[in-house]
C-alpha positions as CSV (number, residue, x, y, z in Angstrom):
1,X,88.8,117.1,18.2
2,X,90.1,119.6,15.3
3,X,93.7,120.6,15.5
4,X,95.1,124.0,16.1
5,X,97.1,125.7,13.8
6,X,100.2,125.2,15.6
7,X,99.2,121.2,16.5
8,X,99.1,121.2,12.1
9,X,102.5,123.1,11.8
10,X,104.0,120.9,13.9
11,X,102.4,117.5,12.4
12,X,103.6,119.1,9.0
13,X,107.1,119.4,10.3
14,X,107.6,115.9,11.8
15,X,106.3,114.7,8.2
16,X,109.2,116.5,6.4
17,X,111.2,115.6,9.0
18,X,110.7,111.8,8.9
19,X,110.7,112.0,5.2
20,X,114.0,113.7,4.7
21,X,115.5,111.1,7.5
22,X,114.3,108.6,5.1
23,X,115.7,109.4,2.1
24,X,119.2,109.7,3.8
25,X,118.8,105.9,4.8
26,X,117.3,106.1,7.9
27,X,114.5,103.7,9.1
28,X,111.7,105.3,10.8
29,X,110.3,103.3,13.8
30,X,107.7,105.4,15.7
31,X,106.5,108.6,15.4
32,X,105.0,110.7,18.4
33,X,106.1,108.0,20.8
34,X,105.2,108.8,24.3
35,X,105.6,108.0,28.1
36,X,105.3,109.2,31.7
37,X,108.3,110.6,30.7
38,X,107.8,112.7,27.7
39,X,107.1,112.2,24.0
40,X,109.9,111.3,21.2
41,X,109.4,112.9,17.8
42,X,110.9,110.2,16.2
43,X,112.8,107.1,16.9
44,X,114.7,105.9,13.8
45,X,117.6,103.5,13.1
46,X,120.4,104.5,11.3
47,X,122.0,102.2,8.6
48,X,124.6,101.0,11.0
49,X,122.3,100.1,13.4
50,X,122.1,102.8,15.9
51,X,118.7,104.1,17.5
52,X,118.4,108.0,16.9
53,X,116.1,109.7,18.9
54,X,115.1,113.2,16.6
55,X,113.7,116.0,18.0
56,X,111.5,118.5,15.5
57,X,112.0,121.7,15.5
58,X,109.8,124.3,13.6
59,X,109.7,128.0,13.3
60,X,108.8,130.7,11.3
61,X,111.7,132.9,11.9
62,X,115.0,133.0,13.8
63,X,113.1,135.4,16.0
64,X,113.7,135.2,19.4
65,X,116.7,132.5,18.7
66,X,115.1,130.5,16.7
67,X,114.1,126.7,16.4
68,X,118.0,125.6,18.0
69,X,117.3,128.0,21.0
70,X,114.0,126.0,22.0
71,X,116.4,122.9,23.0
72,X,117.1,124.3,26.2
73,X,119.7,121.5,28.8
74,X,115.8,120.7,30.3
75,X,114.4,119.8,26.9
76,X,117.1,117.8,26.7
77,X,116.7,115.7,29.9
78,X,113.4,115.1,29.1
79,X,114.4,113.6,25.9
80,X,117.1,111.6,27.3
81,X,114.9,110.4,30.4
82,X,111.9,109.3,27.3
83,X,114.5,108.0,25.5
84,X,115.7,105.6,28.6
85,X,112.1,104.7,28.9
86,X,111.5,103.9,25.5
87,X,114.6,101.7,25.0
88,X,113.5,100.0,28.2
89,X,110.3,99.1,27.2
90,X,111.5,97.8,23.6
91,X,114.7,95.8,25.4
92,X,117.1,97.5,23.4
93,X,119.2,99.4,25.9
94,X,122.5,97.4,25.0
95,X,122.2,99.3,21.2
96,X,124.0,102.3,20.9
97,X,121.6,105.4,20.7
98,X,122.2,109.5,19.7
99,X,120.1,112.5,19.4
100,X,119.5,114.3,16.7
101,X,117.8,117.6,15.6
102,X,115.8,118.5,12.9
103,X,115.6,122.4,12.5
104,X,113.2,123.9,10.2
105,X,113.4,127.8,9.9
106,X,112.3,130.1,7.7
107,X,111.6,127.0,5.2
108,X,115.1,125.7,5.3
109,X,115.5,122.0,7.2
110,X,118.5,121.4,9.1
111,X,119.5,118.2,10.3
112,X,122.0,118.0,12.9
113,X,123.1,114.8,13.9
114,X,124.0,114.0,17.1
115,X,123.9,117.3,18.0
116,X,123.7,116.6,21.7
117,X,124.9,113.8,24.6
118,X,122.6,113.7,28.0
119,X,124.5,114.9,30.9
120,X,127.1,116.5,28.9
């Protein structure tokens, strides 16, 4: 089945994305991971050992409030409950875990490590 535009956009993203996480150190687990309860963008490990769950955020503009706005306190439960689920299922819930955003806006990428905590 062809992609849509926006489906493309937002494969490109997670690309540069996973990329720029990788040249900072990061290792790159999964990509697109999903669930019953959501999907992850990507799950990567950080040199020190912590999982990091990244969400990918791509806009064209800071129209309407831009990519950060999109993370609304529900976006972010859903990450955290896929995020239970997926350390679950790969036994690694003692390991200690964050969330981090990748903005991309305008053609500027902005990471923002762990730029939220579930619950908080």
């Amino acid at each position: 089945m062809a992609r849509t535009t926006r489906q493309a956009d937002g494969a490109e993203g997670e690309a540069l994305a996973a990329a720029h996480l990788a040249r900072a150190g990061l290792r790159v687990l999964s990509r697109n991971w999903r669930c019953r309860a959501g999907e992850l963008d990507i799950v990567a490990r950080d040199t020190d050992g912590t999982l990091v769950f990244v969400e990918v955020r791509r806009r064209a503009s800071s129209a309407f409030g831009g990519a950060a706005a999109s993370i609304t306190p529900a976006k972010q439960l859903r990450l955290a409950r896929a995020a239970e689920f997926y350390r679950q299922v790969m036994h690694c819930t003692a390991q200690p875990c964050r969330f981090d955003v990748v903005l991309i806006e305008a053609g500027q990428l902005e990471w923002i490590r762990d730029a939220f905590q579930p619950g908080a």
